[in-house]
N, CA and C atoms of all chains as a GROMACS GRO file, in nm:
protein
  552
    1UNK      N    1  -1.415  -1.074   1.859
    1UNK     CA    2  -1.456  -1.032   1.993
    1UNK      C    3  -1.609  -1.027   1.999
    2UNK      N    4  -1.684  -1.002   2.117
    2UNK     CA    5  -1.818  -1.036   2.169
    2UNK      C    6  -1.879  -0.896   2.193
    3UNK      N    7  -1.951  -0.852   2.131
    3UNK     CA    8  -1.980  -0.646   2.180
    3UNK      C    9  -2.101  -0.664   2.211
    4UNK      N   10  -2.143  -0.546   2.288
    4UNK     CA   11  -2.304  -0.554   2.290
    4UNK      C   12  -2.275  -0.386   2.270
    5UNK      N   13  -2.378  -0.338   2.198
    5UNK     CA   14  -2.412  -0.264   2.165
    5UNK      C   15  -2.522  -0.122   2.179
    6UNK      N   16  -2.509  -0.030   2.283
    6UNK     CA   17  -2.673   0.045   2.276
    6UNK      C   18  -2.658   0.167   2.176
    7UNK      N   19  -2.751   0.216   2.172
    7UNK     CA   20  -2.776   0.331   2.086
    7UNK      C   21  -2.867   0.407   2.107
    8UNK      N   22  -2.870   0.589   2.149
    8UNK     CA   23  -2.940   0.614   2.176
    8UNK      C   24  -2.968   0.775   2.108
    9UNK      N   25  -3.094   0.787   2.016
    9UNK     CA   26  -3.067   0.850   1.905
    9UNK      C   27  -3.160   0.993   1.923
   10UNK      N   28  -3.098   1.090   1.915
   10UNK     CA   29  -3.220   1.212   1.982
   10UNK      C   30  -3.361   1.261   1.916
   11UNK      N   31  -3.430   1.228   1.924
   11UNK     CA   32  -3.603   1.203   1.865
   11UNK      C   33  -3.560   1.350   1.808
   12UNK      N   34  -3.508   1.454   1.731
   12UNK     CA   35  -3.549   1.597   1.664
   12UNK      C   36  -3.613   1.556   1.534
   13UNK      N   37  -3.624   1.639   1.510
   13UNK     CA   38  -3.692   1.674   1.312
   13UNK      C   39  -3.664   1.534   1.233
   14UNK      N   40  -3.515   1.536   1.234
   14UNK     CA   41  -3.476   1.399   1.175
   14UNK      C   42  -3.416   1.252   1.245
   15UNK      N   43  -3.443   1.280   1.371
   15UNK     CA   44  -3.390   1.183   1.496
   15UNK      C   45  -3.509   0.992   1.450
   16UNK      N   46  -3.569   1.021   1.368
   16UNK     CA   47  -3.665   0.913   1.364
   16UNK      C   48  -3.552   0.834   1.201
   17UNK      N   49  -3.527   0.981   1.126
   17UNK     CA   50  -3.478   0.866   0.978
   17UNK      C   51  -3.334   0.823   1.037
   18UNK      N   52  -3.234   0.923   1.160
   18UNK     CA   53  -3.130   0.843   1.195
   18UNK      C   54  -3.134   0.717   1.277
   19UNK      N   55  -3.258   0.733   1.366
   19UNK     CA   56  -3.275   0.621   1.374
   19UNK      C   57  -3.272   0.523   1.333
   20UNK      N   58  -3.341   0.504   1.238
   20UNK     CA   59  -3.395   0.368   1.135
   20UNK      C   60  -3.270   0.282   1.094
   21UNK      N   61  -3.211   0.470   0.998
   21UNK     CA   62  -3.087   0.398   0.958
   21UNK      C   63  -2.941   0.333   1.048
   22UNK      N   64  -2.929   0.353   1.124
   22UNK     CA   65  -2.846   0.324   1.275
   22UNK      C   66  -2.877   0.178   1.276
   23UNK      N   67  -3.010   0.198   1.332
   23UNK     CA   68  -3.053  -0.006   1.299
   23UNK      C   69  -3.023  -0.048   1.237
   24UNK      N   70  -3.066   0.006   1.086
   24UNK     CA   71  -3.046  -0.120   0.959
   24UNK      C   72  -2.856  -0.149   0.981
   25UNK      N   73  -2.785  -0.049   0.986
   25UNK     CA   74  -2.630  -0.070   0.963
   25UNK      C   75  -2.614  -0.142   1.074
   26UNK      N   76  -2.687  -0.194   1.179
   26UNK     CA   77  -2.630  -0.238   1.294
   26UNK      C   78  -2.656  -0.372   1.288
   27UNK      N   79  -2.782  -0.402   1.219
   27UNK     CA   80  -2.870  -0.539   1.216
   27UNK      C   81  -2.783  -0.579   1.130
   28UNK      N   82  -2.673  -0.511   1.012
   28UNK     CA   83  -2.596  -0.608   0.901
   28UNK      C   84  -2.474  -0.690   1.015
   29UNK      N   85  -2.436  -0.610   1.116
   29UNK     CA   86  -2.317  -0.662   1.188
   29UNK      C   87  -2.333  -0.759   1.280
   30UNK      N   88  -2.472  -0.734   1.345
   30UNK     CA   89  -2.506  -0.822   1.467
   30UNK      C   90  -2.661  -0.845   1.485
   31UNK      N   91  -2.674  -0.887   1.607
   31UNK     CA   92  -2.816  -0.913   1.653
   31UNK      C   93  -2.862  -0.867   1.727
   32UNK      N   94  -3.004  -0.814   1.707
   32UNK     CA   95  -3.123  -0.731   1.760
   32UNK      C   96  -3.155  -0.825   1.881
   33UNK      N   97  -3.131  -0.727   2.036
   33UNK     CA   98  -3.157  -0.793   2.123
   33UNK      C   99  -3.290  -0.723   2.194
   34UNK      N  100  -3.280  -0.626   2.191
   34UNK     CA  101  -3.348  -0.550   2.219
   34UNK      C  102  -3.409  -0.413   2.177
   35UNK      N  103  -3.514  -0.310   2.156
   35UNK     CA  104  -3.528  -0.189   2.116
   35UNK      C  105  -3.391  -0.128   2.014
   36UNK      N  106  -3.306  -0.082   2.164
   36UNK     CA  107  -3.198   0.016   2.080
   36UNK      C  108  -3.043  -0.078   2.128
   37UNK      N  109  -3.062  -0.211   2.115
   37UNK     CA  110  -2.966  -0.293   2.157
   37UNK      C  111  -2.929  -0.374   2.067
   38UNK      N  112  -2.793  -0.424   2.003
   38UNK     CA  113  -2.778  -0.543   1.954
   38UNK      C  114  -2.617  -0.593   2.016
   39UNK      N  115  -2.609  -0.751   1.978
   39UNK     CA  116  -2.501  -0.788   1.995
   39UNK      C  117  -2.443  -0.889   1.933
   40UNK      N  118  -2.328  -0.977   1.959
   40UNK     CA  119  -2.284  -1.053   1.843
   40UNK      C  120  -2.125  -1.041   1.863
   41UNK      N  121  -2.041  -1.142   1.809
   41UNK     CA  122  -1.944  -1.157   1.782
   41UNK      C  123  -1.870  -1.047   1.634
   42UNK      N  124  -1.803  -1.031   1.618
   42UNK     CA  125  -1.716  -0.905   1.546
   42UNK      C  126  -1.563  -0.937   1.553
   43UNK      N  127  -1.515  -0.913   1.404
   43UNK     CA  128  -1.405  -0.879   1.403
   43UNK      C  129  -1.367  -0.747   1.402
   44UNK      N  130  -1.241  -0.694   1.470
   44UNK     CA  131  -1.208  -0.584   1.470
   44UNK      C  132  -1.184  -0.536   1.348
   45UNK      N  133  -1.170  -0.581   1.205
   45UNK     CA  134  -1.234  -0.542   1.090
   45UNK      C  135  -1.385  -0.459   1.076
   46UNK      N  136  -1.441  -0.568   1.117
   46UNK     CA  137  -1.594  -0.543   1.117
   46UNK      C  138  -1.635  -0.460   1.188
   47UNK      N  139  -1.554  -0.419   1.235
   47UNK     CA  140  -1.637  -0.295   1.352
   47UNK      C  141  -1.556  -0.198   1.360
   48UNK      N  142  -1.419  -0.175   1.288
   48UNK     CA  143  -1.427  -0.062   1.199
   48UNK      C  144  -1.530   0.009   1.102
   49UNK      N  145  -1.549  -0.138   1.018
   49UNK     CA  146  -1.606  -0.054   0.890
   49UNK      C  147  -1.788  -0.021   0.966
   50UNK      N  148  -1.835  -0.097   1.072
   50UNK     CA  149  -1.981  -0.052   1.126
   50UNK      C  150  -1.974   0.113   1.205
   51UNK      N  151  -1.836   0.159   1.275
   51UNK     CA  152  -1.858   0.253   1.321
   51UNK      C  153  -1.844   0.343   1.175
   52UNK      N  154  -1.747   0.303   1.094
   52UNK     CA  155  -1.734   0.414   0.947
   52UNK      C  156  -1.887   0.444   0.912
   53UNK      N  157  -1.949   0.346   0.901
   53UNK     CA  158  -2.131   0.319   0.865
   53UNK      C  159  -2.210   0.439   0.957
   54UNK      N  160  -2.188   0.378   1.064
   54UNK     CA  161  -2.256   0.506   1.194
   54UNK      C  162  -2.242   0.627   1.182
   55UNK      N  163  -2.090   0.625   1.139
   55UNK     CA  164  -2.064   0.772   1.130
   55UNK      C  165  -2.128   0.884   1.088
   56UNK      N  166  -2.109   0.810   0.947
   56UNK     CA  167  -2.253   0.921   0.828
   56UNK      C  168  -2.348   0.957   0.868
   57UNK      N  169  -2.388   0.906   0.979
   57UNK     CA  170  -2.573   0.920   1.031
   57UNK      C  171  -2.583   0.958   1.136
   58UNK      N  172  -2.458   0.935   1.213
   58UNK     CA  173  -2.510   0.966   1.379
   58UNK      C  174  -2.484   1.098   1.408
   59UNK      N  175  -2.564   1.212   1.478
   59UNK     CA  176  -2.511   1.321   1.530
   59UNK      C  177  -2.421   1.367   1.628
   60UNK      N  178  -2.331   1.362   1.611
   60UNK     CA  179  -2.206   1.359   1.717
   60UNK      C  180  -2.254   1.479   1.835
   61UNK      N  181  -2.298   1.581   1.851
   61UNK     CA  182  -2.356   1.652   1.922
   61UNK      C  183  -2.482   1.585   2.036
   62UNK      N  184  -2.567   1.515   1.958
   62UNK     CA  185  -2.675   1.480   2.012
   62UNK      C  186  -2.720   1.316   2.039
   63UNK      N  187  -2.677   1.245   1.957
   63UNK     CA  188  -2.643   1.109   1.914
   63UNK      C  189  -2.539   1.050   2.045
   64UNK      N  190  -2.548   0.905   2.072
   64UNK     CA  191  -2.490   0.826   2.141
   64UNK      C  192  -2.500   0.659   2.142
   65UNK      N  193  -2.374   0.631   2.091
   65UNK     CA  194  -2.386   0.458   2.079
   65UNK      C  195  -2.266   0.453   2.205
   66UNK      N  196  -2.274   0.333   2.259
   66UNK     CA  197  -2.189   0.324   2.316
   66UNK      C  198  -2.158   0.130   2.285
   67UNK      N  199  -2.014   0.101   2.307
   67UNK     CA  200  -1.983  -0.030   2.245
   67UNK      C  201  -1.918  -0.111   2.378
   68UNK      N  202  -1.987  -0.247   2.420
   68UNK     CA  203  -1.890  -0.280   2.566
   68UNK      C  204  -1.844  -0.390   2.456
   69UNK      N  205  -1.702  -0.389   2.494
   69UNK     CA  206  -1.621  -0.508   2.391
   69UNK      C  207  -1.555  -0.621   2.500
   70UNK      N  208  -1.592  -0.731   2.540
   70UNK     CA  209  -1.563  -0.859   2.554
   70UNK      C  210  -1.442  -0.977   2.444
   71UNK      N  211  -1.351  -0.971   2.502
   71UNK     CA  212  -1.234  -1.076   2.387
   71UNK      C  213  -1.339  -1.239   2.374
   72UNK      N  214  -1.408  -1.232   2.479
   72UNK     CA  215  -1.454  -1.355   2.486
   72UNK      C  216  -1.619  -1.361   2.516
   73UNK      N  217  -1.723  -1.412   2.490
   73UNK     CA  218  -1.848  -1.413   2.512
   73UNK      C  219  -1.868  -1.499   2.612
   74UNK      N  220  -1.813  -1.548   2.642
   74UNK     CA  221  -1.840  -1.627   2.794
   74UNK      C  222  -1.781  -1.573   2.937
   75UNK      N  223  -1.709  -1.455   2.895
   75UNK     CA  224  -1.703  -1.382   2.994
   75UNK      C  225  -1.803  -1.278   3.044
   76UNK      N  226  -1.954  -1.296   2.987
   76UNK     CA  227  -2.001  -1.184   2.996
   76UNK      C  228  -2.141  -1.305   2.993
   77UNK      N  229  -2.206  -1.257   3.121
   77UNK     CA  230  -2.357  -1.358   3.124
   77UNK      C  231  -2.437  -1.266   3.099
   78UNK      N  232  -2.534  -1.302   3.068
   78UNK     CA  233  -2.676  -1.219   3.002
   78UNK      C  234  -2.792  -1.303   3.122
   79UNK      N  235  -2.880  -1.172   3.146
   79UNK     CA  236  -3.031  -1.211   3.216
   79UNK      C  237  -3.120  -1.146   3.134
   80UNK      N  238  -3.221  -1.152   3.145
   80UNK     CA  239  -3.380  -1.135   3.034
   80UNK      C  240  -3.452  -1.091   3.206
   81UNK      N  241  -3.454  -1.015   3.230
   81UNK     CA  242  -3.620  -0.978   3.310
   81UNK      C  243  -3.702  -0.948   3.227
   82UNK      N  244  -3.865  -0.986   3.229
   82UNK     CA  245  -3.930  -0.914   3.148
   82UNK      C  246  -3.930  -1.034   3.056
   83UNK      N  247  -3.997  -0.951   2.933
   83UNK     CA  248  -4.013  -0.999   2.780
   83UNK      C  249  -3.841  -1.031   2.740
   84UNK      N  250  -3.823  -1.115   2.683
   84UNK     CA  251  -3.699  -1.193   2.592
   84UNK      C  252  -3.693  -1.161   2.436
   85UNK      N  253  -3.807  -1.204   2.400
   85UNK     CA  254  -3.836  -1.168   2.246
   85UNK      C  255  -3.801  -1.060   2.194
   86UNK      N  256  -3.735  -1.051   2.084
   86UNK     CA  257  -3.723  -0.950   2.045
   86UNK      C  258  -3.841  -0.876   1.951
   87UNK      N  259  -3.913  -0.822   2.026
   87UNK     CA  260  -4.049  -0.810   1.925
   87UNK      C  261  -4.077  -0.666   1.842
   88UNK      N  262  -3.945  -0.609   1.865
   88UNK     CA  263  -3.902  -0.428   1.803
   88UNK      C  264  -3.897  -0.462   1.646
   89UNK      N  265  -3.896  -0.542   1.608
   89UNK     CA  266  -3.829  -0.590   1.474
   89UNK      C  267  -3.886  -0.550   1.349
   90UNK      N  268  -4.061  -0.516   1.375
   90UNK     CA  269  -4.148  -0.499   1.282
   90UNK      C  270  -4.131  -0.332   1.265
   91UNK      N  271  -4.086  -0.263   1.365
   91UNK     CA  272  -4.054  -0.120   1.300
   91UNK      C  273  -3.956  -0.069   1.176
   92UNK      N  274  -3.894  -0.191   1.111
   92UNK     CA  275  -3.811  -0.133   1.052
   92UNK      C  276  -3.877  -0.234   0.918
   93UNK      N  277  -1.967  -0.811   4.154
   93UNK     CA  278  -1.925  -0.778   3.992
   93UNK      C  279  -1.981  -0.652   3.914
   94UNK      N  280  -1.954  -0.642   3.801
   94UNK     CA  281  -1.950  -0.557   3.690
   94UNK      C  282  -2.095  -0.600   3.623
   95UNK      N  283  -2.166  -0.447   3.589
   95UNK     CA  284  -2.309  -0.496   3.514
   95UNK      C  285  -2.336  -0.392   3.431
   96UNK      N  286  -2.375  -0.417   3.306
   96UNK     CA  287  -2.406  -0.337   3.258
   96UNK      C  288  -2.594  -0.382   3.228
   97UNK      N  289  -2.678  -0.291   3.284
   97UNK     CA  290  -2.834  -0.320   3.257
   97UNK      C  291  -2.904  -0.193   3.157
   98UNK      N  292  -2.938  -0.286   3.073
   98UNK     CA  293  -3.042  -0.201   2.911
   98UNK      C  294  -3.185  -0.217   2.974
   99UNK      N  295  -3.284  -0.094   2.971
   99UNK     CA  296  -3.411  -0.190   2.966
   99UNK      C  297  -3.494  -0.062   2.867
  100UNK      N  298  -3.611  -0.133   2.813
  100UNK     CA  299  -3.714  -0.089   2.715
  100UNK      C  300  -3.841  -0.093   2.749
  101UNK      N  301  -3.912   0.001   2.815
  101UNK     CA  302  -4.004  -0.007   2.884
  101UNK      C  303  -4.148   0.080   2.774
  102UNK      N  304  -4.221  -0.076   2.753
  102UNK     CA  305  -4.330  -0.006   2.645
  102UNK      C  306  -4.365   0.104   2.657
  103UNK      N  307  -4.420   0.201   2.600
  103UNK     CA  308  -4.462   0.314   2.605
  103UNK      C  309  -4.595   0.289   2.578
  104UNK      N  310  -4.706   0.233   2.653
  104UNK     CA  311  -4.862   0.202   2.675
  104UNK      C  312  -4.900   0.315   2.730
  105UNK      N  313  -5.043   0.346   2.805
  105UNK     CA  314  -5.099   0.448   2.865
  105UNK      C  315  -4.981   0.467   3.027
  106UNK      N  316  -5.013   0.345   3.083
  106UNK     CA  317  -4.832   0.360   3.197
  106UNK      C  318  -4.709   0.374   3.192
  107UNK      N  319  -4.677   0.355   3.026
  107UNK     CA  320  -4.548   0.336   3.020
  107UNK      C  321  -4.428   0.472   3.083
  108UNK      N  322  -4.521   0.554   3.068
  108UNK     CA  323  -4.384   0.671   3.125
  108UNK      C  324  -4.387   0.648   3.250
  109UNK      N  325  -4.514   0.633   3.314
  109UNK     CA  326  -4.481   0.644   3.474
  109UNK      C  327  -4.396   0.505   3.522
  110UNK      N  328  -4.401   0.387   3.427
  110UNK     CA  329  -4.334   0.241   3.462
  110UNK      C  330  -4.162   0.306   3.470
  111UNK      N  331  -4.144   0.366   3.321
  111UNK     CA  332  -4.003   0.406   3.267
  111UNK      C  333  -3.944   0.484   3.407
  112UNK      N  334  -4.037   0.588   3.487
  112UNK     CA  335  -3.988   0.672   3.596
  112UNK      C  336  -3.945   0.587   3.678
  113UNK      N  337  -3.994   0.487   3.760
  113UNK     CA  338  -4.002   0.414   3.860
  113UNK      C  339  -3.873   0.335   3.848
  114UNK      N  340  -3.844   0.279   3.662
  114UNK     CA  341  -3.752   0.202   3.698
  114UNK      C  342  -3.622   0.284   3.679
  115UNK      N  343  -3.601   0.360   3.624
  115UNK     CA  344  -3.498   0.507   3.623
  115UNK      C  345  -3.470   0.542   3.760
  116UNK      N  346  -3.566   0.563   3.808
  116UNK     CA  347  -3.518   0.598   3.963
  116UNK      C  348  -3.456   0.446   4.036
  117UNK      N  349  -3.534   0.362   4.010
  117UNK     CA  350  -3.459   0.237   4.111
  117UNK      C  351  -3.303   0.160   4.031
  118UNK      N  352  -3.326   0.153   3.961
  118UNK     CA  353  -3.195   0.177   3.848
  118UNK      C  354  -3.061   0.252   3.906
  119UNK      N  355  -3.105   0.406   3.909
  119UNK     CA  356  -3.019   0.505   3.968
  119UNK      C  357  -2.974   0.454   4.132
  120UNK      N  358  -3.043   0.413   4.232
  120UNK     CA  359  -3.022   0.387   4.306
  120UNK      C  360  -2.870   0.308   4.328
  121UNK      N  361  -2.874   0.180   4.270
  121UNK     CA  362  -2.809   0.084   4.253
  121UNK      C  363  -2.667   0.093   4.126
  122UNK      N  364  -2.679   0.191   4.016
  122UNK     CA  365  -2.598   0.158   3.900
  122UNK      C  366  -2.549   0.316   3.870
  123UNK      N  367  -2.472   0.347   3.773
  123UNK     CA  368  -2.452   0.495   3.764
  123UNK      C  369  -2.519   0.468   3.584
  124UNK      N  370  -2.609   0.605   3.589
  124UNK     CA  371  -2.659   0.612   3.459
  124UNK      C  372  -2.576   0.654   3.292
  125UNK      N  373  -2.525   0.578   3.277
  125UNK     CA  374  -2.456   0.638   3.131
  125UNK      C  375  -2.520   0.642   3.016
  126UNK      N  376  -2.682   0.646   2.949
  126UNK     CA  377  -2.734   0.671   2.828
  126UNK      C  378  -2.878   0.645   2.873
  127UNK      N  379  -2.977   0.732   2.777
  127UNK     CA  380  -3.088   0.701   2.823
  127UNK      C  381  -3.174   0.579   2.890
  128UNK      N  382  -3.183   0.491   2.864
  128UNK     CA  383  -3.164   0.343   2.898
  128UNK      C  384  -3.048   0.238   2.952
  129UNK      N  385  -2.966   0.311   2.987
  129UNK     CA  386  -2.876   0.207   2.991
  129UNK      C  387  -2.760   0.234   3.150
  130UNK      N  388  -2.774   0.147   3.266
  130UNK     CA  389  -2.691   0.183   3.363
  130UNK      C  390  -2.549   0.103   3.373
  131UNK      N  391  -2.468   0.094   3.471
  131UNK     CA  392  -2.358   0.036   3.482
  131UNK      C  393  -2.325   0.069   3.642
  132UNK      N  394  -2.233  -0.061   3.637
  132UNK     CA  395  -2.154   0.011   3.783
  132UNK      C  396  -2.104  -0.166   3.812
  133UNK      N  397  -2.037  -0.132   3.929
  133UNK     CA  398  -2.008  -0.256   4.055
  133UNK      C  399  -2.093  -0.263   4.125
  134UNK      N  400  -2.184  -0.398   4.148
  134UNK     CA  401  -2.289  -0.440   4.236
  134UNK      C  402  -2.221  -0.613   4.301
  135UNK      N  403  -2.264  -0.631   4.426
  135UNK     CA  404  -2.298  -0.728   4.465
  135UNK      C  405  -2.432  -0.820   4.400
  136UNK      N  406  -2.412  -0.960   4.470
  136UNK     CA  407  -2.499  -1.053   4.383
  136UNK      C  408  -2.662  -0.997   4.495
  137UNK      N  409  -2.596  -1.001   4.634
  137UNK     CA  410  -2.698  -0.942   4.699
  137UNK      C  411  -2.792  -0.782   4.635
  138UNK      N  412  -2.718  -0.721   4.626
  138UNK     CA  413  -2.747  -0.617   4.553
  138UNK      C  414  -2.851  -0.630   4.420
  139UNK      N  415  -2.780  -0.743   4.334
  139UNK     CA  416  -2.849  -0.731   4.217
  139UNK      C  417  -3.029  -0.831   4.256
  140UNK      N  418  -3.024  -0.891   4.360
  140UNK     CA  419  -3.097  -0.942   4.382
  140UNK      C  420  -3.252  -0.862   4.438
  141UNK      N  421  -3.216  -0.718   4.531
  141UNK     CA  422  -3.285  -0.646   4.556
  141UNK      C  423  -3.322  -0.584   4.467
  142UNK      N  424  -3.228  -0.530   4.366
  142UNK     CA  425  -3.260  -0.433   4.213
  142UNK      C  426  -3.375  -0.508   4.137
  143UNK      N  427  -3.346  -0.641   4.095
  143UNK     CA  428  -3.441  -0.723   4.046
  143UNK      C  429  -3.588  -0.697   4.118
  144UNK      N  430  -3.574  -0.745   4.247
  144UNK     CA  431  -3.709  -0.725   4.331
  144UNK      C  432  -3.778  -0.630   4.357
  145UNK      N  433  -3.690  -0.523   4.301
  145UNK     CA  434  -3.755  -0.373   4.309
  145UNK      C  435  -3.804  -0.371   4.180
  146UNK      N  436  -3.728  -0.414   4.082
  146UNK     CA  437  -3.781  -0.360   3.925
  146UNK      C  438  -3.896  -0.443   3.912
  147UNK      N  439  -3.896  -0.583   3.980
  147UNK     CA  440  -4.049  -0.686   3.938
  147UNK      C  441  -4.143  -0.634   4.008
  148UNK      N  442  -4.167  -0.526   4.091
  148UNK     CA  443  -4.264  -0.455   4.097
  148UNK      C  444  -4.333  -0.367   4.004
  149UNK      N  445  -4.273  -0.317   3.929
  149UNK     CA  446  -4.278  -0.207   3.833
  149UNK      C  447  -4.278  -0.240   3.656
  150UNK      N  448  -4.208  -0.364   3.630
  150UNK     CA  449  -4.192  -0.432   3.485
  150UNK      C  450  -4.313  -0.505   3.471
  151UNK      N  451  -4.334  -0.464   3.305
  151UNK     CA  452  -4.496  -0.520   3.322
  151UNK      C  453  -4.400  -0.696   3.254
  152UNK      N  454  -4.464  -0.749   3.291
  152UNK     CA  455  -4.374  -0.882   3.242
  152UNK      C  456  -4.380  -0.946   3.087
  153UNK      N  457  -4.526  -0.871   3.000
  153UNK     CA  458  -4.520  -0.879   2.884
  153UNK      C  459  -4.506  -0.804   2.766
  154UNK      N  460  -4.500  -0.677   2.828
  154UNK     CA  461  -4.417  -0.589   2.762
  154UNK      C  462  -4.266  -0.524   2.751
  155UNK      N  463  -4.280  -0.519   2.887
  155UNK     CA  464  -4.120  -0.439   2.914
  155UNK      C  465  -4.014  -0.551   2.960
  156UNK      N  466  -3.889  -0.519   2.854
  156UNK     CA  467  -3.768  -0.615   2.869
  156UNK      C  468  -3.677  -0.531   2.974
  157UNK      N  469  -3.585  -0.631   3.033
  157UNK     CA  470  -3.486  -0.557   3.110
  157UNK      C  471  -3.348  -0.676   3.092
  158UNK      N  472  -3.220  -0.626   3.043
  158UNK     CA  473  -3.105  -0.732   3.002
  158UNK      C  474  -2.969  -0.646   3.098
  159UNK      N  475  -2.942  -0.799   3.185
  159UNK     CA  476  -2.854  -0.759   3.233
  159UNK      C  477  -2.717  -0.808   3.173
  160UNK      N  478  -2.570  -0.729   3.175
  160UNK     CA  479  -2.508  -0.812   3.112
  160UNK      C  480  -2.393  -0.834   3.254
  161UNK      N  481  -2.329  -0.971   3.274
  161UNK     CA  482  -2.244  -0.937   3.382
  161UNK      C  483  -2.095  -0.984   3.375
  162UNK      N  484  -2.014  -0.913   3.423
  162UNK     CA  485  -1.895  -0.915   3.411
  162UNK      C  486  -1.812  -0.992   3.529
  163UNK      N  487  -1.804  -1.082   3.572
  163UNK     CA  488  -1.693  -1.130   3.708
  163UNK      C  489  -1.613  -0.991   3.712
  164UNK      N  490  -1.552  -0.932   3.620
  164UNK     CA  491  -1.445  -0.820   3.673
  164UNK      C  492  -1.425  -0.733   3.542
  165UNK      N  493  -1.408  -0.560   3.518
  165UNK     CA  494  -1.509  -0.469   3.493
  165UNK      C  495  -1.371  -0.441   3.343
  166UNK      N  496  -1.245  -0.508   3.412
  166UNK     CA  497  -1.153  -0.502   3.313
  166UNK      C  498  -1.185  -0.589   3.192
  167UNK      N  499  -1.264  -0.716   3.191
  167UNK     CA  500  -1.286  -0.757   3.092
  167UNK      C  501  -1.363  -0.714   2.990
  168UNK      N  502  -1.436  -0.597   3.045
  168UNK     CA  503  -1.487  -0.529   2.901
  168UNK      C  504  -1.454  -0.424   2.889
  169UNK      N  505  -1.426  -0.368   2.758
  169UNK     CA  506  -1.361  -0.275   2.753
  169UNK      C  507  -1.536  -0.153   2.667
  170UNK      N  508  -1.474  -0.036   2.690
  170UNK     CA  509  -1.652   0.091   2.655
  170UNK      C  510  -1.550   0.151   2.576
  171UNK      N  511  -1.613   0.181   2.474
  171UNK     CA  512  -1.616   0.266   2.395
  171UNK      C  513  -1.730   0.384   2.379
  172UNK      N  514  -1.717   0.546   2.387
  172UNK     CA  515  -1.848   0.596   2.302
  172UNK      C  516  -1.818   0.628   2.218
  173UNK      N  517  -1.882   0.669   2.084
  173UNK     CA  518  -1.918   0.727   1.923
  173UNK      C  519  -2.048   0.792   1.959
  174UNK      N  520  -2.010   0.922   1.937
  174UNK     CA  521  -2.108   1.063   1.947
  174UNK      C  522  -2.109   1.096   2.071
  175UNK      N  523  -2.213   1.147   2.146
  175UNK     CA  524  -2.244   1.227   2.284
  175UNK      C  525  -2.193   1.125   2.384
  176UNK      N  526  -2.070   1.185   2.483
  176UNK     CA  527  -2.047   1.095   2.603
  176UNK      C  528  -2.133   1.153   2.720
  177UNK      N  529  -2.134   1.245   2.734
  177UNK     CA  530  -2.226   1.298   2.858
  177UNK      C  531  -2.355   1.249   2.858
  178UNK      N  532  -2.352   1.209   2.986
  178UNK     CA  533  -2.532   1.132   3.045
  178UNK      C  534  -2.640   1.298   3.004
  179UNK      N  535  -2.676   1.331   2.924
  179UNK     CA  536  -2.789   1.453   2.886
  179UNK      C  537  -2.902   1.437   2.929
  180UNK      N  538  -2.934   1.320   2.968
  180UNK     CA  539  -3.085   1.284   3.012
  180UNK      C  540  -3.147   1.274   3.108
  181UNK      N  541  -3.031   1.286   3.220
  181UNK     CA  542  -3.072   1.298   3.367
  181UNK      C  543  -3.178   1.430   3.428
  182UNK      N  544  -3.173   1.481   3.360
  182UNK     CA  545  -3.277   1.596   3.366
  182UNK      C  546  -3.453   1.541   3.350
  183UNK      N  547  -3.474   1.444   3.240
  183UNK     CA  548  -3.584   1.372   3.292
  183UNK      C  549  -3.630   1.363   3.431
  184UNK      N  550  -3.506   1.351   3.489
  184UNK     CA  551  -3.586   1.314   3.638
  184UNK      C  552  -3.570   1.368   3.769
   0.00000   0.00000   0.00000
C-alpha cells in the first residue's frame, strides 16, 4: 500500500531527541517529503514493525503521527506549492 | 474531492507571522487535524482560491506546501498513533 505520513512531536525537555529519532525510524521505511512528512509504498508487514519502532519513542500523551493509507498510489495526486526539495535532510 | 494539505513554513525573522496567515487561511477552507496538517472535502474551485490565498503569504523559496488529493475520501483510509486531539488550535 501507498501511506503518507505526518508527525508531529511536542518540542519539551526531550521533544528534540524524540524527534530525531521518529525520523531516523521513518526515513528506514519511506521517503522524506517534507519537514515532518514522509511517504512511500509499504507492506502491511512493514508498517507493523515501523509503528512497533515509533512506539518506543513517541509520547502517547503529547506526541502525534498520523498515517493516510492508499491500496493504490495513483489514487492519491500530490501538488508542491512552494519549495519541492526536500532540503530538511541536513538536520539529522 | 478529498485533501489532505501538509505545509512547513521556514521559521526566518517572518516565519511565524507567514505560519499565522497560512493557519488561518488553511482553517478557512479544511478542518485542522495536527499542527501542520489540514483535511476535509473541497471543490476544485475551492482549492483554487486556497492556493491564491496561500501564494500571497508562501515565501516561494522557503516555505513548502503538499497537497495530497483523493477523487473520494473512502480511498484513504487515517490512522492516529499517540495524541488524536487537534491541541494546537489554541495558537490561534
Amino acid at each position: 500500500m501507498y501511506v503518507v505520513l505526518v508527525y508531529d512531536i511536542s518540542l519539551d525537555d526531550n521533544g528534540r531527541k524524540r524527534w530525531s529519532h521518529v525520523f531516523k525510524i521513518c526515513k528506514k521505511y519511506l521517503t522524506h517529503i517534507q519537514n515532518s512528512v514522509f511517504e512511500g509504498e509499504i507492506s502491511k508487514v512493514q508498517l507493523v514493525k515501523l509503528q512497533r519502532e515509533l512506539d518506543e519513542y513517541i509520547d502517547k500523551q503529547q506526541d502525534s503521527v498520523i498515517i493516510f493509507k492508499s491500496r493504490q498510489e495513483r489514487w492519491l495526486d500530490k501538488e508542491f506549492w512552494g519549495v519541492k526539495d526536500d532540503a530538511t535532510s541536513f538536520f539529522i
